[in-house]
PDB file of N, CA, C and O in Angstrom:
ATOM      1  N   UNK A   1     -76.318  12.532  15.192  1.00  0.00           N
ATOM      2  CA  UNK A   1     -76.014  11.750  14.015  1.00  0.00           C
ATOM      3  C   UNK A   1     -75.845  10.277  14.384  1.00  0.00           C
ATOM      4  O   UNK A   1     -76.367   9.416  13.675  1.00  0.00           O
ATOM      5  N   UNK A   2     -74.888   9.846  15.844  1.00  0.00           N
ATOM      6  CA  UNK A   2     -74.893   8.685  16.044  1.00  0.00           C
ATOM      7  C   UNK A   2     -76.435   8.158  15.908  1.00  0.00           C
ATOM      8  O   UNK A   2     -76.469   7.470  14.888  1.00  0.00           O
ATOM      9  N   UNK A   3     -77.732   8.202  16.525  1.00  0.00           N
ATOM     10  CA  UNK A   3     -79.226   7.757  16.784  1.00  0.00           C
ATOM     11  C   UNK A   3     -79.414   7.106  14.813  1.00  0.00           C
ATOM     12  O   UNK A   3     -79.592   5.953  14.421  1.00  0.00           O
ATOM     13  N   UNK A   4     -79.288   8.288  14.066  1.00  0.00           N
ATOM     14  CA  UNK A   4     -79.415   8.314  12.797  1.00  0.00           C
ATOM     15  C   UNK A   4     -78.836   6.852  12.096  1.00  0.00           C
ATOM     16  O   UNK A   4     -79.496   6.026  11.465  1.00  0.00           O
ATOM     17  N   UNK A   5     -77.543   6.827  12.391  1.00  0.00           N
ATOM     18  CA  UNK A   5     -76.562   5.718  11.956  1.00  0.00           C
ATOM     19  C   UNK A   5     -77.259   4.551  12.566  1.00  0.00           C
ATOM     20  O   UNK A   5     -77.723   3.626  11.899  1.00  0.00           O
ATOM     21  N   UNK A   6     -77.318   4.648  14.041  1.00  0.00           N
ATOM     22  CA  UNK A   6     -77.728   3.262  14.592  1.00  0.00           C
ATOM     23  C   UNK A   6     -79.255   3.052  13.897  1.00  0.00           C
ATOM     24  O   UNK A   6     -79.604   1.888  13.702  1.00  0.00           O
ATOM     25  N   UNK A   7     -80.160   4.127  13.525  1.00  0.00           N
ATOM     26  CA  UNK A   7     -81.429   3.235  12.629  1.00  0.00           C
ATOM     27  C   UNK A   7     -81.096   2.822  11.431  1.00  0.00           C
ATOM     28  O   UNK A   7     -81.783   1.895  11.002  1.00  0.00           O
ATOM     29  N   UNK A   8     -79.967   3.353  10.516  1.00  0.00           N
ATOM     30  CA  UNK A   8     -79.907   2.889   9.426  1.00  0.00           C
ATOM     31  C   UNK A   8     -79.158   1.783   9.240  1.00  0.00           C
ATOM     32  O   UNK A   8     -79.181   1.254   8.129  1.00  0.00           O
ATOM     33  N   UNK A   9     -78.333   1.214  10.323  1.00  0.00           N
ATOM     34  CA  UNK A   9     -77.649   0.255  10.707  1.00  0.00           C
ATOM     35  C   UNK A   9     -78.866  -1.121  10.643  1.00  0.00           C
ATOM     36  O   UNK A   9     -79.020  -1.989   9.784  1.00  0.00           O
ATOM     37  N   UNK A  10     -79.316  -0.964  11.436  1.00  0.00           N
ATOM     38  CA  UNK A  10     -80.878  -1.902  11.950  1.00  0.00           C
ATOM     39  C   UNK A  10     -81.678  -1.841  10.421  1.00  0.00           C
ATOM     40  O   UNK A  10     -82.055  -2.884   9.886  1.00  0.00           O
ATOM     41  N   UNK A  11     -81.826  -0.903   9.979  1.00  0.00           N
ATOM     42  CA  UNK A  11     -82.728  -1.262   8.689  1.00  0.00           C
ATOM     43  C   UNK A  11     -82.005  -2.114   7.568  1.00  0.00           C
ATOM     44  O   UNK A  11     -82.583  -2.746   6.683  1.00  0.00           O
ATOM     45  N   UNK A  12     -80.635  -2.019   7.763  1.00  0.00           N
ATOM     46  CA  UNK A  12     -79.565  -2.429   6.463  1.00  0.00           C
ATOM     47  C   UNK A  12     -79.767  -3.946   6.518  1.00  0.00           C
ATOM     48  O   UNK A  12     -79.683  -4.672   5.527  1.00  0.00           O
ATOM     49  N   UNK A  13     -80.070  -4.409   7.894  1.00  0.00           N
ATOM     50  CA  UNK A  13     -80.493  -5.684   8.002  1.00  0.00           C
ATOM     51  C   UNK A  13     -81.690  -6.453   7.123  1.00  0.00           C
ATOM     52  O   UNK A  13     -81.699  -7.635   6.778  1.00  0.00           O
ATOM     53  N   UNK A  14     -82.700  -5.422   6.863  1.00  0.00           N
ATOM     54  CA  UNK A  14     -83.285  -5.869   5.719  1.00  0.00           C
ATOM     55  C   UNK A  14     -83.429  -5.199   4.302  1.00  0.00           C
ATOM     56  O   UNK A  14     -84.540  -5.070   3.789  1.00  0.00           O
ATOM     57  N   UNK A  15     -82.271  -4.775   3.680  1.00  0.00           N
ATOM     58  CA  UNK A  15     -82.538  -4.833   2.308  1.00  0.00           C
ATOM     59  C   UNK A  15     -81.420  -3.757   2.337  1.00  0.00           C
ATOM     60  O   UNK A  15     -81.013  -3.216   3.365  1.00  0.00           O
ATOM     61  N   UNK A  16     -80.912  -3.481   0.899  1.00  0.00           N
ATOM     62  CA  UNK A  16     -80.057  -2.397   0.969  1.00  0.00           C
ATOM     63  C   UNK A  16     -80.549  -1.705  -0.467  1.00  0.00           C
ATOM     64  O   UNK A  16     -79.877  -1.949  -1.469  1.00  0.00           O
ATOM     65  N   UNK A  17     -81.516  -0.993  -0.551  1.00  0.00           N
ATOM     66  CA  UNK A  17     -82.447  -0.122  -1.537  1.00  0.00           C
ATOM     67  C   UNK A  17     -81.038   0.226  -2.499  1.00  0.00           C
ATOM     68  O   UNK A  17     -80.006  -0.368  -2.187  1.00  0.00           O
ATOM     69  N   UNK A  18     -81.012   1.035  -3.479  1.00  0.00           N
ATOM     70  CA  UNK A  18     -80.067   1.551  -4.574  1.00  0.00           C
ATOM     71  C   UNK A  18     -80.551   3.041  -3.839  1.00  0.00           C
ATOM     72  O   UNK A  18     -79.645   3.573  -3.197  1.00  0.00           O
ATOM     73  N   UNK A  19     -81.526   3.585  -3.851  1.00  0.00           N
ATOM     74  CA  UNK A  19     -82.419   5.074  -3.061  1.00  0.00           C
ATOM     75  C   UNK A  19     -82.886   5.328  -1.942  1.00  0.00           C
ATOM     76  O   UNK A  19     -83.967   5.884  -1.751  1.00  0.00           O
ATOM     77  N   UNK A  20     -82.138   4.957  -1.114  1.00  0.00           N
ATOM     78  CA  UNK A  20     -83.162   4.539   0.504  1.00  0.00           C
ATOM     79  C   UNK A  20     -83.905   5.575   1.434  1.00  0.00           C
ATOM     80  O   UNK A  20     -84.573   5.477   2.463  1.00  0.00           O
ATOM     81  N   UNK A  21     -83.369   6.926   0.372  1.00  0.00           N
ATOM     82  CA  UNK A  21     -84.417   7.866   1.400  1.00  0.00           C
ATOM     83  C   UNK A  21     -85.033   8.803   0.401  1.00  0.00           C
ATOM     84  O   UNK A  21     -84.495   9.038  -0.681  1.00  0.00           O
ATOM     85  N   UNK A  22     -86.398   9.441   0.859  1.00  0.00           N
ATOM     86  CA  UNK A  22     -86.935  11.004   0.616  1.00  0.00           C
ATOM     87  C   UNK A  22     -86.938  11.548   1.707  1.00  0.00           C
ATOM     88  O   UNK A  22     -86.942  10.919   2.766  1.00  0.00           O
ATOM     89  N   UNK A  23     -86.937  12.724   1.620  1.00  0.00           N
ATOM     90  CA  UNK A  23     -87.266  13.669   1.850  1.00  0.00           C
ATOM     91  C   UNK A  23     -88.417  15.063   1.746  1.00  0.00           C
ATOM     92  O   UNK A  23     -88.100  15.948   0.951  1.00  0.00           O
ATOM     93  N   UNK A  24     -89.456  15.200   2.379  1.00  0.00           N
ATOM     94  CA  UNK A  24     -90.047  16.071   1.800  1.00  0.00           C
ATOM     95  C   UNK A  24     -90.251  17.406   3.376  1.00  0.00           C
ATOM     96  O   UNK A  24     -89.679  16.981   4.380  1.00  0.00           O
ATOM     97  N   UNK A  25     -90.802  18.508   3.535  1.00  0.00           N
ATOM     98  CA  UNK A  25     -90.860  18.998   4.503  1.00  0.00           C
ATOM     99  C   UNK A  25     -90.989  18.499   5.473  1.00  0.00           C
ATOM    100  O   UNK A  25     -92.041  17.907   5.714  1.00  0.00           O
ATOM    101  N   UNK A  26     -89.633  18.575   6.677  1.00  0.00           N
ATOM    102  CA  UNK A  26     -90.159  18.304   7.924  1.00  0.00           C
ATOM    103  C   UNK A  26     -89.648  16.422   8.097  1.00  0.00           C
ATOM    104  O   UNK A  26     -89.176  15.925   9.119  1.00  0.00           O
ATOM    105  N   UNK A  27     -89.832  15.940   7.229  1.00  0.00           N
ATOM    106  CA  UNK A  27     -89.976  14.592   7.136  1.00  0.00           C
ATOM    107  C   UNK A  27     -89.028  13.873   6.085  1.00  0.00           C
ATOM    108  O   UNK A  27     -89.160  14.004   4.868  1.00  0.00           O
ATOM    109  N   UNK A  28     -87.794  12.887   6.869  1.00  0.00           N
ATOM    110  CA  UNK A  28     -87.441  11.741   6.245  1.00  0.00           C
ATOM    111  C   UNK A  28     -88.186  10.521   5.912  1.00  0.00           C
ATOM    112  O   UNK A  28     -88.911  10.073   6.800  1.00  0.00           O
ATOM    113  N   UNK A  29     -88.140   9.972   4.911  1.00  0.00           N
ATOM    114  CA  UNK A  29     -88.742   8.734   4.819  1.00  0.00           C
ATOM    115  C   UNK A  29     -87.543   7.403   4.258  1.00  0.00           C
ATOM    116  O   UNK A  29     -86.653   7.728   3.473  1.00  0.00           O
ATOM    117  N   UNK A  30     -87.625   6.291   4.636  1.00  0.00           N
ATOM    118  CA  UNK A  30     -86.777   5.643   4.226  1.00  0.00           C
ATOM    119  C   UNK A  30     -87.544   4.190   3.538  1.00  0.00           C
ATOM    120  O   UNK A  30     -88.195   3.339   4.144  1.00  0.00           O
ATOM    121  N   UNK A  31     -87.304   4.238   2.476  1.00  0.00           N
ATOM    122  CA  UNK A  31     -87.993   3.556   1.247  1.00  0.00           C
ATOM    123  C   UNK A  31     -87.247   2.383   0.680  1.00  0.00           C
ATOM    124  O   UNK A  31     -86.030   2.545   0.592  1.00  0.00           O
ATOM    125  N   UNK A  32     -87.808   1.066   0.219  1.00  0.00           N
ATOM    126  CA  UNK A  32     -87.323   0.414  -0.207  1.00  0.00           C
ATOM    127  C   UNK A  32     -87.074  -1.215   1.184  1.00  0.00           C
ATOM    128  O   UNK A  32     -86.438  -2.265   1.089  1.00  0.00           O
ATOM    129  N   UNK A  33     -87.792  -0.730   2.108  1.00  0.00           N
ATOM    130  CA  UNK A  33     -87.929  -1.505   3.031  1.00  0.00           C
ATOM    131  C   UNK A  33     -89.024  -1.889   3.799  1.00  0.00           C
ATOM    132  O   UNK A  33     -89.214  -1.281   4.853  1.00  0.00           O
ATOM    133  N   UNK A  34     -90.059  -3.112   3.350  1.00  0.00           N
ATOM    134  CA  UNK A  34     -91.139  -3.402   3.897  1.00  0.00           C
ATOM    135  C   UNK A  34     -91.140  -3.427   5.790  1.00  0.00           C
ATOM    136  O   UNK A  34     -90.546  -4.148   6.592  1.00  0.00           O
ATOM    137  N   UNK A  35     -91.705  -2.754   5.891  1.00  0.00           N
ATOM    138  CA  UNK A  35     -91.980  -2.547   7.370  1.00  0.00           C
ATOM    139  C   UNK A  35     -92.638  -3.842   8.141  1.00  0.00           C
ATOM    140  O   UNK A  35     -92.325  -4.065   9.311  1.00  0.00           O
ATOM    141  N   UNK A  36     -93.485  -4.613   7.494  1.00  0.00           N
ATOM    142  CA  UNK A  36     -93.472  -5.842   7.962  1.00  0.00           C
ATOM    143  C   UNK A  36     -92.504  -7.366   7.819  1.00  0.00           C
ATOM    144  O   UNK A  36     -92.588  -8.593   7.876  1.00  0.00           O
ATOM    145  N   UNK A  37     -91.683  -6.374   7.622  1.00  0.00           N
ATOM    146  CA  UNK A  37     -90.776  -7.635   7.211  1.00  0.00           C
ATOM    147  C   UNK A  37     -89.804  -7.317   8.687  1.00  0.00           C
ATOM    148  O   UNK A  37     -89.078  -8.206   9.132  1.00  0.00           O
ATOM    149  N   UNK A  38     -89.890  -6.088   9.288  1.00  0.00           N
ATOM    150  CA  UNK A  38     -88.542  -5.499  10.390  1.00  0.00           C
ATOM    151  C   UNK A  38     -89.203  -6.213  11.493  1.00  0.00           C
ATOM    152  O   UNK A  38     -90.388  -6.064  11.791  1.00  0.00           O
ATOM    153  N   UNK A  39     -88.352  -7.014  12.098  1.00  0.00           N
ATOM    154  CA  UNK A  39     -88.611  -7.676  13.921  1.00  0.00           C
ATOM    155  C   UNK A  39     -89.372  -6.324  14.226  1.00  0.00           C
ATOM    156  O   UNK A  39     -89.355  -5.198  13.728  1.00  0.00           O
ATOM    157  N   UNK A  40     -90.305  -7.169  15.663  1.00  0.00           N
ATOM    158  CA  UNK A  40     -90.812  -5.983  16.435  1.00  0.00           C
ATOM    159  C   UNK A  40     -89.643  -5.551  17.481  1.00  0.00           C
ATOM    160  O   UNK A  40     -89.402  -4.457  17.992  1.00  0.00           O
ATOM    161  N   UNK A  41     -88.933  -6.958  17.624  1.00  0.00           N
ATOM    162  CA  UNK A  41     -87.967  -5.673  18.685  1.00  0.00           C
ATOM    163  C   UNK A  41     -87.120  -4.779  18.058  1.00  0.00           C
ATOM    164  O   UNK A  41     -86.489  -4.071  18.843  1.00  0.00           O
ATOM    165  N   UNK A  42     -86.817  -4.507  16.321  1.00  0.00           N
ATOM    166  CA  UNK A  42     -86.127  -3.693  15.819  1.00  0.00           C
ATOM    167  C   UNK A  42     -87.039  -2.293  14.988  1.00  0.00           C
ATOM    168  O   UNK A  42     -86.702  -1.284  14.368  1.00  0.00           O
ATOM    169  N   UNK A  43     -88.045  -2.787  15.310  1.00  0.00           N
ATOM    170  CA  UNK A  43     -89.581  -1.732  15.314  1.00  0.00           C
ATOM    171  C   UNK A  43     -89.245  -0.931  16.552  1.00  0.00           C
ATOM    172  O   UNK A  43     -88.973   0.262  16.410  1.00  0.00           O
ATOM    173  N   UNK A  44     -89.241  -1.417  17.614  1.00  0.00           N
ATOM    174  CA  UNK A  44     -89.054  -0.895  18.987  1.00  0.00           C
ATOM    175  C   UNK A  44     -87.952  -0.128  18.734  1.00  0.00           C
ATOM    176  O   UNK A  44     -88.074   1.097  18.706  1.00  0.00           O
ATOM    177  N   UNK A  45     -86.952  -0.623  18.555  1.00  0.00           N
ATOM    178  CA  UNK A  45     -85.473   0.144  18.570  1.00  0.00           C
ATOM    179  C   UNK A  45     -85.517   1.394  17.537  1.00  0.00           C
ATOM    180  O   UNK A  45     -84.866   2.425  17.705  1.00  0.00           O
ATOM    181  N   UNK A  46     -86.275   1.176  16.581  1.00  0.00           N
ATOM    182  CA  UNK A  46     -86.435   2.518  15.568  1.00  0.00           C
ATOM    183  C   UNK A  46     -87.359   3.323  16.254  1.00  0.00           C
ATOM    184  O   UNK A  46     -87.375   4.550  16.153  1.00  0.00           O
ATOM    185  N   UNK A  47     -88.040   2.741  16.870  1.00  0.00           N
ATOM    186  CA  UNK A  47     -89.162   3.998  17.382  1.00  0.00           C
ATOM    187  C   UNK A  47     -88.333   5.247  18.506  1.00  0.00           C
ATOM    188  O   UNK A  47     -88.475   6.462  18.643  1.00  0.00           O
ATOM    189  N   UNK A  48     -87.422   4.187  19.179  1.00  0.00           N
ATOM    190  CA  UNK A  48     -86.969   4.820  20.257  1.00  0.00           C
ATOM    191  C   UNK A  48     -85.809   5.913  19.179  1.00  0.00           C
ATOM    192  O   UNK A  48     -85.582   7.076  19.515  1.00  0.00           O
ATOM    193  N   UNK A  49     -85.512   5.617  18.572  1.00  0.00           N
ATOM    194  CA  UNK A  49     -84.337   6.156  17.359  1.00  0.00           C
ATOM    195  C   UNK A  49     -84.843   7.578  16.704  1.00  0.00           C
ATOM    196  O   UNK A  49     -84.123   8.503  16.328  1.00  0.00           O
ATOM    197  N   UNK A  50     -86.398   7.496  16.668  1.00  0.00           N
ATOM    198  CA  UNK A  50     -87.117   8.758  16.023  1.00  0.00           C
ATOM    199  C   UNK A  50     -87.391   8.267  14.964  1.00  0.00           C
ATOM    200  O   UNK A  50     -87.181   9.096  14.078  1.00  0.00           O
ATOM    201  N   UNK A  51     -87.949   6.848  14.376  1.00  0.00           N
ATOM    202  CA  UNK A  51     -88.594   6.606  13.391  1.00  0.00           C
ATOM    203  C   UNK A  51     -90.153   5.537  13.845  1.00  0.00           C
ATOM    204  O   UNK A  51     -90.325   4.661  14.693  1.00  0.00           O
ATOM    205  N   UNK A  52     -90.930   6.072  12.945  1.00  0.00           N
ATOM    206  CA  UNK A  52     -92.147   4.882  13.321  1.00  0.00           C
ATOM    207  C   UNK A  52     -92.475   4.625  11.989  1.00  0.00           C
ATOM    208  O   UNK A  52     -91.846   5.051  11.020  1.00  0.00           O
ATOM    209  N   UNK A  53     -93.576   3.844  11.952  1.00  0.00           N
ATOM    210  CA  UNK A  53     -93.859   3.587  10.161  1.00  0.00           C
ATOM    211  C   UNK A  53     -95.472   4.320  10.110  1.00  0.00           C
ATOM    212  O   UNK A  53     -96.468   4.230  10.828  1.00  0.00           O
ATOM    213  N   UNK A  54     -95.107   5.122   8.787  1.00  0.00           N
ATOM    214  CA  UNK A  54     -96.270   5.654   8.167  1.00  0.00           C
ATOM    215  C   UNK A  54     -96.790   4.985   7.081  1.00  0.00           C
ATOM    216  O   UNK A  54     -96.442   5.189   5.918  1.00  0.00           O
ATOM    217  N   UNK A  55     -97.913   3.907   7.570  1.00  0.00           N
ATOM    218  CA  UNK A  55     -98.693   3.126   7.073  1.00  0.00           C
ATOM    219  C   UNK A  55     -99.268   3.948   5.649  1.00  0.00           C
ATOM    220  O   UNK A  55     -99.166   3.467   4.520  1.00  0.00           O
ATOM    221  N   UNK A  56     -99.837   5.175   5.933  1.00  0.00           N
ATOM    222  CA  UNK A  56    -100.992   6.005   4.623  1.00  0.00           C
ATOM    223  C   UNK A  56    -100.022   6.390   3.274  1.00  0.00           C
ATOM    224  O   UNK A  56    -100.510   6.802   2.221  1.00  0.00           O
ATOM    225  N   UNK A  57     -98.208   6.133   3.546  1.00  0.00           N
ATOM    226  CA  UNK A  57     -97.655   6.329   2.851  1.00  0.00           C
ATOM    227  C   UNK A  57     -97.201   5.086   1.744  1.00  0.00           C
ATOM    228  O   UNK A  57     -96.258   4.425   2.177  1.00  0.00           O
ATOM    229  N   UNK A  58     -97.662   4.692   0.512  1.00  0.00           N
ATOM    230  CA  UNK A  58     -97.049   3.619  -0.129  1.00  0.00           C
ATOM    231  C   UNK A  58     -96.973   2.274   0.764  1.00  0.00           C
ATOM    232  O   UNK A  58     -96.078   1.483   1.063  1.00  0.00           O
ATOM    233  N   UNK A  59     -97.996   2.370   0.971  1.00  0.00           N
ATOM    234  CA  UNK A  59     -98.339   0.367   1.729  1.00  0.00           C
ATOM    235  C   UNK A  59     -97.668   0.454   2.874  1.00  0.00           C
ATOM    236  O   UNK A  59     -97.701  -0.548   3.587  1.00  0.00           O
ATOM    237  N   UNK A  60     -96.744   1.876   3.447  1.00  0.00           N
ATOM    238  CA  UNK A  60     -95.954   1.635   5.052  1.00  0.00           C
ATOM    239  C   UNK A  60     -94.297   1.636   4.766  1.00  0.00           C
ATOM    240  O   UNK A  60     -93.558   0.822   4.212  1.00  0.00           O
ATOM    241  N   UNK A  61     -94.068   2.917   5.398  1.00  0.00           N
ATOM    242  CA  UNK A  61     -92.675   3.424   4.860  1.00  0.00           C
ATOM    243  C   UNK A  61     -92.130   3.071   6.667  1.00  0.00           C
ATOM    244  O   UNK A  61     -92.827   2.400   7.428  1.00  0.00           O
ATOM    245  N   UNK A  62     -91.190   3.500   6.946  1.00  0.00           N
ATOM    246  CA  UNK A  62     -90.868   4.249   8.293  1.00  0.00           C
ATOM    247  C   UNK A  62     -89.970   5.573   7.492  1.00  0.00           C
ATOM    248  O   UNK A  62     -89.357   5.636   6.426  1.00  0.00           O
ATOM    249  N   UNK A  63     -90.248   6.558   8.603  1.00  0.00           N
ATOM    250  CA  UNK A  63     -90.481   8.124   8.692  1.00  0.00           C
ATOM    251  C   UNK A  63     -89.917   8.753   9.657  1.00  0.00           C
ATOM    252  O   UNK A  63     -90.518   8.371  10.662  1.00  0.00           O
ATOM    253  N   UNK A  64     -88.952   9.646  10.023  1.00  0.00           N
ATOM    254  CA  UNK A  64     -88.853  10.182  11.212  1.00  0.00           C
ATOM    255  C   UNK A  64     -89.110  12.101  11.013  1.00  0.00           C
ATOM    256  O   UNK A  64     -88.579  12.669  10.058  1.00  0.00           O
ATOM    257  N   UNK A  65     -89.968  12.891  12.040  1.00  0.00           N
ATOM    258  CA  UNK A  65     -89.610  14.054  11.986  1.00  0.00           C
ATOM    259  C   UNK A  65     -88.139  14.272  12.611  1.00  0.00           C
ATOM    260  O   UNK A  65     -87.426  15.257  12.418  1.00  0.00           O
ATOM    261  N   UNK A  66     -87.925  13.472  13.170  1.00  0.00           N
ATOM    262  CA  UNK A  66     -86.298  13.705  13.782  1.00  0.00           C
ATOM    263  C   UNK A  66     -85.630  14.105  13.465  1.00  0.00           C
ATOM    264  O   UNK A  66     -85.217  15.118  14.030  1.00  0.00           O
ATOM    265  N   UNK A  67     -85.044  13.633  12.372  1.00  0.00           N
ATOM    266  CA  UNK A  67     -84.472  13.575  11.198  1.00  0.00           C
ATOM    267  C   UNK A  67     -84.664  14.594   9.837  1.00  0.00           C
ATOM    268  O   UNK A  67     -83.702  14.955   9.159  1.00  0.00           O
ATOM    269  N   UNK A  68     -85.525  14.836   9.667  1.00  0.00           N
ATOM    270  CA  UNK A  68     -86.439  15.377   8.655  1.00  0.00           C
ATOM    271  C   UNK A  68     -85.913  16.805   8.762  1.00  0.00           C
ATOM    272  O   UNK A  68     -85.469  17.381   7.769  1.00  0.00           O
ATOM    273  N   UNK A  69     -85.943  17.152   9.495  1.00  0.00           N
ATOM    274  CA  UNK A  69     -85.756  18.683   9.806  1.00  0.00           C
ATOM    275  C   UNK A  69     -84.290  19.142  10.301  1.00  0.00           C
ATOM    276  O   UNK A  69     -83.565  18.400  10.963  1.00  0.00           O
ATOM    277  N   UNK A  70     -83.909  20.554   9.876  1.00  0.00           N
ATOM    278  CA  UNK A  70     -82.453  20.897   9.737  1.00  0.00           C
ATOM    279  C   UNK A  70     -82.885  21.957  11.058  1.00  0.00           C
ATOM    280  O   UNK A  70     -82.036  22.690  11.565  1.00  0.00           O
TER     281      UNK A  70
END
């Protein structure tokens, strides 16, 4: 849970959505935050966290299976 907190910590830095996540099988997504707007070294730090960005989703979400799954 700490990994979890520390990405959503880093994303809060840019924007604070009213809905900031889905969910669908397997997969979190966290919405409401342009992915080109996140530093690459806080790109880096999410990747290492268990999130990357899924571009094919809505112009580029970041996503983790990490997370996603119980």
């Amino acid at each position: 849970m700490e990994e979890l907190i520390k990405a959503l910590n880093i994303l809060l830095k840019y924007g604070n959505p009213k809905w900031p996540t889905h969910c669908e099988h397997d997969a979190l997504y966290i919405v409401g935050i342009d992915p080109s707007k996140v530093s690459g070294e806080d790109t880096a730090a999410l990747d290492e966290l268990g999130f990357f960005i899924d571009r094919d989703n809505e112009g580029g979400v970041f996503m983790s299976f990490k997370f996603g799954s119980a």
